[in-house]
C-alpha positions, 0 to 999 in steps of 0.5 A: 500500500503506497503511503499518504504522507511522504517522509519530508511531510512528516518531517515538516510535522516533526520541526513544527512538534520541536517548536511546540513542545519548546514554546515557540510555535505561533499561528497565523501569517508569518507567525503573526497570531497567537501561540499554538495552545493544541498538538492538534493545532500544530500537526496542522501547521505542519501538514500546511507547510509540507502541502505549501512546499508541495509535499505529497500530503492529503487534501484539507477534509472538507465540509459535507453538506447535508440535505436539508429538508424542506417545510410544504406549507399546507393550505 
C-alpha cells in the first residue's frame, strides 16, 4: 500500500512538534497570531507547510453538506 504522507511531510510535522513542545510555535501569517495552545493545532501547521512546499500530503477534509429538508406549507 503506497503511503499518504511522504517522509519530508512528516518531517515538516516533526520541526513544527520541536517548536511546540519548546514554546515557540505561533499561528497565523508569518507567525503573526497567537501561540499554538493544541498538538492538534500544530500537526496542522505542519501538514500546511509540507502541502505549501508541495509535499505529497492529503487534501484539507472538507465540509459535507447535508440535505436539508424542506417545510410544504399546507393550505
Amino acid at each position: 500500500m503506497a503511503r499518504k504522507y511522504s517522509k519530508s511531510a512528516g518531517d515538516d510535522v516533526e520541526k513544527e512538534m520541536k517548536r511546540y513542545n519548546k514554546g515557540t510555535a505561533k499561528s497565523g501569517p508569518g507567525g503573526k497570531g497567537g501561540k499554538v495552545k493544541s498538538r492538534k493545532q500544530a500537526i496542522a501547521i505542519g501538514l500546511s507547510e509540507a502541502r505549501a512546499k508541495g509535499k505529497k500530503v492529503p487534501k484539507k477534509a472538507t465540509k459535507k453538506k447535508t440535505a436539508k429538508k424542506r417545510k410544504t406549507k399546507k393550505s
